[in-house]
N, C-alpha and C positions, 0 to 999 in steps of 0.2 A: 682386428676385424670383428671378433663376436662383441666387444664392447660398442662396437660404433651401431652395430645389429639390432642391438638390445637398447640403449639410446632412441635407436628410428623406432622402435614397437612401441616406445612409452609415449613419446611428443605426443601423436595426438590425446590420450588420456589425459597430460599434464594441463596439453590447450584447454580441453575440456573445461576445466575447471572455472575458466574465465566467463564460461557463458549458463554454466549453471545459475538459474537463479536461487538469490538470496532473500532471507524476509528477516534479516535483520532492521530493523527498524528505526533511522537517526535522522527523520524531520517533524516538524509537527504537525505535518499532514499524516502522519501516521498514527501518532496516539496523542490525545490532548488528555489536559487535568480537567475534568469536567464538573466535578463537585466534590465541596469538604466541608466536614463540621467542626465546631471550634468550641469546646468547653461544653460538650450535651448536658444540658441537666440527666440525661439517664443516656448507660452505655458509653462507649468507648470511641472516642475521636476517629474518622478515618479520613483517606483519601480516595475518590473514585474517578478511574480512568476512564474515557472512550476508544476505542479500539476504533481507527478510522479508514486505515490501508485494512488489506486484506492478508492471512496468512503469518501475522507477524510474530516475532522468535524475541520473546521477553524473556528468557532465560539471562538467569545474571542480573538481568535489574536491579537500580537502585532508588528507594523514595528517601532525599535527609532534607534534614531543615538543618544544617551546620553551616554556622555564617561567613565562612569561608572556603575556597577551594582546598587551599591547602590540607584545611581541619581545624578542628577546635579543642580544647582542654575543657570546656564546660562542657558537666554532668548533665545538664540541660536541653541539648543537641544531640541529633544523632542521627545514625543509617539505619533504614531497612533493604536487608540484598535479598534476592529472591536466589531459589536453587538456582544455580548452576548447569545442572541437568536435571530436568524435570519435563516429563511427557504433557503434561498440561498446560506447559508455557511456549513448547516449542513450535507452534501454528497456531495462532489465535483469530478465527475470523473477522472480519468486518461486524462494527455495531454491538462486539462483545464491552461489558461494562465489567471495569476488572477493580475491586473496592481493597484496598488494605486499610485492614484496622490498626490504628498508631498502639503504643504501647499504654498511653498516660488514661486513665480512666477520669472520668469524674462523676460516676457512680459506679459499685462494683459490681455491677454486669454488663453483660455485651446485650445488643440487641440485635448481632449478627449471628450466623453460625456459618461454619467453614463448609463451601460448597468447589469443590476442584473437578468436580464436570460437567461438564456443560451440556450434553443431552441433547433431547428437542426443543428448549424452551425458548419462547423469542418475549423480551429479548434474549439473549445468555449473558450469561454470567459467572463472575468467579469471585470467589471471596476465600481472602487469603488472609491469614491471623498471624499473630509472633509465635503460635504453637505450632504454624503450621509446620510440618516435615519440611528439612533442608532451606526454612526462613535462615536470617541471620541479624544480628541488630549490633548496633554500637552505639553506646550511649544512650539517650532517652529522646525519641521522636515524639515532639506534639506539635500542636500547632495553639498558638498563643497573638492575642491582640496585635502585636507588631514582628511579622515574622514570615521569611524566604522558603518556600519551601520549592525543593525541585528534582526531576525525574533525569533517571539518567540512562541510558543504552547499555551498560557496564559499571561498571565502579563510580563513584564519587571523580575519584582521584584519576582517574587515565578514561571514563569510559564519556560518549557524546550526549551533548545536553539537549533532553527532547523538548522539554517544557518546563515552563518556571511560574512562581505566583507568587508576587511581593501584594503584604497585607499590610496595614495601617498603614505607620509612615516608616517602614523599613525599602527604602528606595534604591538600594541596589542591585545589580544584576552580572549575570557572568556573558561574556562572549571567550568561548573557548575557556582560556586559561585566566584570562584577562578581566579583572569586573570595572563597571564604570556604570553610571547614571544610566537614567532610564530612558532618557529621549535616543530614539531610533533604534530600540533592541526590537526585531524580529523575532522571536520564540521565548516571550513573557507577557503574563497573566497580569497586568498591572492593574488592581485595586483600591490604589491608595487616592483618584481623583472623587475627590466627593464625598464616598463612603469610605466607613472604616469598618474591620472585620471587629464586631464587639463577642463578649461573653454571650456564648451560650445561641452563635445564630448556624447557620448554614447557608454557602455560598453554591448559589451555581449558575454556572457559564450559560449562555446563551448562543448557542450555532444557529447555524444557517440551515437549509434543508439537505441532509447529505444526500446527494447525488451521485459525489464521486468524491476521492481524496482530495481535489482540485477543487469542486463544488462546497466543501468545509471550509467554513470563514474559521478563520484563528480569531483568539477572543484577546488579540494583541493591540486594541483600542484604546482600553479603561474605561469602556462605559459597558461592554455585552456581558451584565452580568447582575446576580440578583441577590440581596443578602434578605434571609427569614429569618429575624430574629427569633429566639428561643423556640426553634425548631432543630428537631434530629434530620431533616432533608429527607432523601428520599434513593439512598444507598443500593444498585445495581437497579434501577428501577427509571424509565425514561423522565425526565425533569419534570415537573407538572409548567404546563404552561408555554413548553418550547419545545421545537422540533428536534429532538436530537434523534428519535424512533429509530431503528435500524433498517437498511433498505430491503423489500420485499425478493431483491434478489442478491444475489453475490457476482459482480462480471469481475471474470478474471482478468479479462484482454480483448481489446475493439481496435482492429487493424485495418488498413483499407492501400490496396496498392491497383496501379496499372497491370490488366494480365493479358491485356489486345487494346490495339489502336481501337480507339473509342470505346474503351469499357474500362469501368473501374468493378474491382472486388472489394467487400466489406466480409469479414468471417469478424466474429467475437464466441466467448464463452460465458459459461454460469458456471460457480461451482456448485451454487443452492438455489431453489428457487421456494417463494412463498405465492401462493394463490397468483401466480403469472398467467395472465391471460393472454399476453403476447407482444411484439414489439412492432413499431412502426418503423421506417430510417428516415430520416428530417436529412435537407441540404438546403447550403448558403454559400454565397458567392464571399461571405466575410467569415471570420469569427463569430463575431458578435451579432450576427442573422441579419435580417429575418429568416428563420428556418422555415422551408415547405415541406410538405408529406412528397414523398416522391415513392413510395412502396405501399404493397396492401398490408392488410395484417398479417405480421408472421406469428401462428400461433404458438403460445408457452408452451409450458410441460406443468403447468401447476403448481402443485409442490412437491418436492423432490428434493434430495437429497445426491442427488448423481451429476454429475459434469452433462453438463447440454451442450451443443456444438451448432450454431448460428451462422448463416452467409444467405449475403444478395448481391447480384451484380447490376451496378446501374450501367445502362445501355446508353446511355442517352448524358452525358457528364459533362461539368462547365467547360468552356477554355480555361487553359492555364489550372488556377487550382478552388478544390472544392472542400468546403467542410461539411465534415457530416459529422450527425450525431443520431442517436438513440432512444426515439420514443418508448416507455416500458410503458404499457397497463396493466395495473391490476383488475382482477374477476368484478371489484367493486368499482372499476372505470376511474381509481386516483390514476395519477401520473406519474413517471418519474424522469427524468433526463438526464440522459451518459454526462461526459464530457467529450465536446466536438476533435474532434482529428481531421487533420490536412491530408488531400493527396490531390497530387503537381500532376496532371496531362503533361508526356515525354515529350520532346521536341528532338529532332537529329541536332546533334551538337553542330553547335557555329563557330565563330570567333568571338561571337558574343554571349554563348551558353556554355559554362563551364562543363565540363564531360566529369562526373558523377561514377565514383564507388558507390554500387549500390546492390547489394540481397534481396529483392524480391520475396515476399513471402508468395508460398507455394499455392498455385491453384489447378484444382480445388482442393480446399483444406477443411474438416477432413475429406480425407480418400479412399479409394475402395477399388479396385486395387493400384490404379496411375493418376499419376500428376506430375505437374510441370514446373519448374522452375527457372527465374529469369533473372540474371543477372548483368553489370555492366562493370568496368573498370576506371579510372582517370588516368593511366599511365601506364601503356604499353608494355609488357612483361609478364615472367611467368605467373600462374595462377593457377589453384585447386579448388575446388568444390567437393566437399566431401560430406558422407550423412553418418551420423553416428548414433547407437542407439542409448536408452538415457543414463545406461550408467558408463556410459565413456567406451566404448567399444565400436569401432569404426567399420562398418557395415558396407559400404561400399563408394566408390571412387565415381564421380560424374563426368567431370573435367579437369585434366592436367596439363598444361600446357602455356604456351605463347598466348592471351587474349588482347587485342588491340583497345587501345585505346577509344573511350565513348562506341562502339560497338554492342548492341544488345547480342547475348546469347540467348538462346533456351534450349534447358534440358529437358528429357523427359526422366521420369522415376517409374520401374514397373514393381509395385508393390506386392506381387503373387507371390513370392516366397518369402515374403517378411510375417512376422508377428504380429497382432493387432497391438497398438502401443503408442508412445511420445518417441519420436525420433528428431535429432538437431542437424539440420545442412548448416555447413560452416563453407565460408566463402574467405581466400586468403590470398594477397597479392602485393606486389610490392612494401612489405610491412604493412599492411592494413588487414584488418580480418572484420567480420561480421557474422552473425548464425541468428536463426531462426526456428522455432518449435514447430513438427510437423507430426499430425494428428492422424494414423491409420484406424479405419474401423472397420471390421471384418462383419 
């Protein structure tokens, strides 16, 4: 009996873990190869990343040029791994340019110096060397006329491949474990249409306008890209020429759910802001727009450093479903645009409307000291709703019981004896589960 006791107190902890989020980072909407130099006449070859998601956990990384997954026996190839554990790699914001310098010189100084914090500077940056503390190398990294070079989420050998850049005419690529030609790889830099990477040039990518990780064109064409011959480029420093800049704000999260018959909510966050002057919210009956202003101005916070917390509720919302998206302006009236999000006007389930497992996020989010949350089921059975606070400690119970099938609930939450802080409602029933981040602010 105390073992089965002791089991029940942990479960939700253990669930917890599931909805934690993670900023490990393994697409390449998250970090691209953004520029590289190749044989400088002065200083030491590097490679420079862009930092594209927000938050991401590059600890462990790896940059090789070895021409195989497997590995290689030439002295000529090789890894750079990053720490392990390292507090500078562990959250890296959005629009950070992260430069490693290879090993191979071809003159004998650097034109870099090792910079591992980032501070206030925009853009930021980091610049990491083979001296730096807890680097690691195998073999010899450069980069040379005809040659693979590629980033990895972990190891070489076991860890996901973020991005890759075949130069001259070295035309192969990895999927997974697997390598094979270049026609239909997704997540490579391919270079080799047209131009070649010569002595002594620097290469750099050409993006889109970042807006959002979705809004980042991958430079997976073989043509978005620029080679300067017998130039050192232009190392943690925005491209000359192209938009790579980094966004004047940081949005963490742009939600929008049904919280009453005819009204939709939108809440989003910032984790930073630069000269925000405030934001608009745009709707379309597509994706694809035409977007209309539907809100006045919601003014920024400017610039700051602190989590801001955003919501509008449209009164007035399409039938069926709406996209909305994010006008940001800045103080000097540029522009910038979220990426749109869907949300579906509820219909009483039919025989023709599948009845929906669904979490509702909380409104209003955040709160001070109550709020509501709405959720529904697809199959008759029991169910809990439970809130937990952010390090896994289960705060209090909403609902336990029988919920019916396609039936809306709502709860209420009386937030007066909690903590100002991030708390998670987890929603669980019939083997399905869902949870959500709920914002108190005192």
């Amino acid at each position: 009996m105390e073992m089965k006791s002791a089991l029940t107190a942990i479960v939700p902890l253990l669930s917890l873990v599931y909805f934690v989020p993670k900023v490990q980072a393994q697409t390449e909407d998250d970090v691209v190869i953004n520029e590289f130099v190749v044989n400088p006449a002065s200083g030491k070859e590097y490679v420079e990343l862009l930092v594209v998601a927000n938050s991401v956990d590059m600890q462990g990384w790896t940059i090789s040029d070895v021409g195989t997954r497997a590995g290689s026996t030439s002295t000529t190839e090789g890894d750079i791994t990053l720490p392990s554990s390292a507090t500078f790699l562990a959250s890296i914001p959005q629009g950070t340019y992260v430069v490693f310098e290879l090993s191979t010189p071809n003159g004998g100084t650097s034109t870099l110096t090792e910079d591992l914090s980032l501070g206030d500077a925009t853009p930021k940056t980091l610049v990491i060397k083979i001296s730096t503390s807890g680097v690691t190398t195998a073999g010899t990294l450069d980069w040379s006329t005809n040659e693979n070079i590629q980033l990895y989420a972990g190891s070489r050998a076991t860890g996901v491949l973020v991005d890759q850049v075949l130069g001259g005419n070295n035309s192969s690529y990895i999927t997974g474990a697997t390598w094979g030609d270049n026609d239909g790889s997704t997540n490579t830099d391919n270079i080799n249409g047209g131009s070649s990477v010569n002595g002594s040039s620097a290469i750099r990518f050409v993006p889109a306008v970042q807006s959002s990780p979705a809004g980042f064109r991958d430079n997976d064409l073989g043509s978005v890209f620029v080679v300067d011959p017998s130039s050192y480029g232009t190392p943690g420093t925005v491209n000359t020429g192209v938009n790579d800049a980094p966004l004047p704000i940081t949005l963490a999260g742009f939600e929008g759910s049904i919280i009453a018959a005819g009204s939709a909510h939108l809440s989003w966050s910032t984790i930073n802001e630069v000269d925000n002057y405030g934001f608009e919210v745009e709707r379309a009956a597509r994706n694809s727009g035409p977007f209309q202003k539907i809100s006045t101005l919601i003014p920024g916070h400017g610039t700051t450093n602190v989590t801001q917390h955003y919501s509008y509720a449209d009164n007035s919302p399409l039938n069926g479903t709406g996209f909305y998206r994010l006008k940001q302006i800045d103080l000097d009236q540029s522009v910038h645009y979220s990426e749109a999000i869907a949300v579906q006007m509820e219909r009483a389930p039919t025989e023709n409307v599948p009845r929906r497992f669904v979490l509702h996020q909380n409104y209003p989010n955040p709160f001070n000291p109550d709020t509501e949350i709405r959720f529904s089921v697809e199959s008759t059975g029991n169910a809990t709703l439970r809130i937990y606070n952010a390090i896994g400690q289960q705060v209090t119970t909403l609902f336990e019981g029988v919920a019916e099938a396609g039936k809306n609930y709502a709860v209420k939450i009386d937030g007066s004896s909690l903590a100002s802080g991030i708390y998670f409602s987890r929603l669980e029933s019939t083997g399905r589960w869902d949870t959500k981040k709920l914002v108190l602010l005192r």
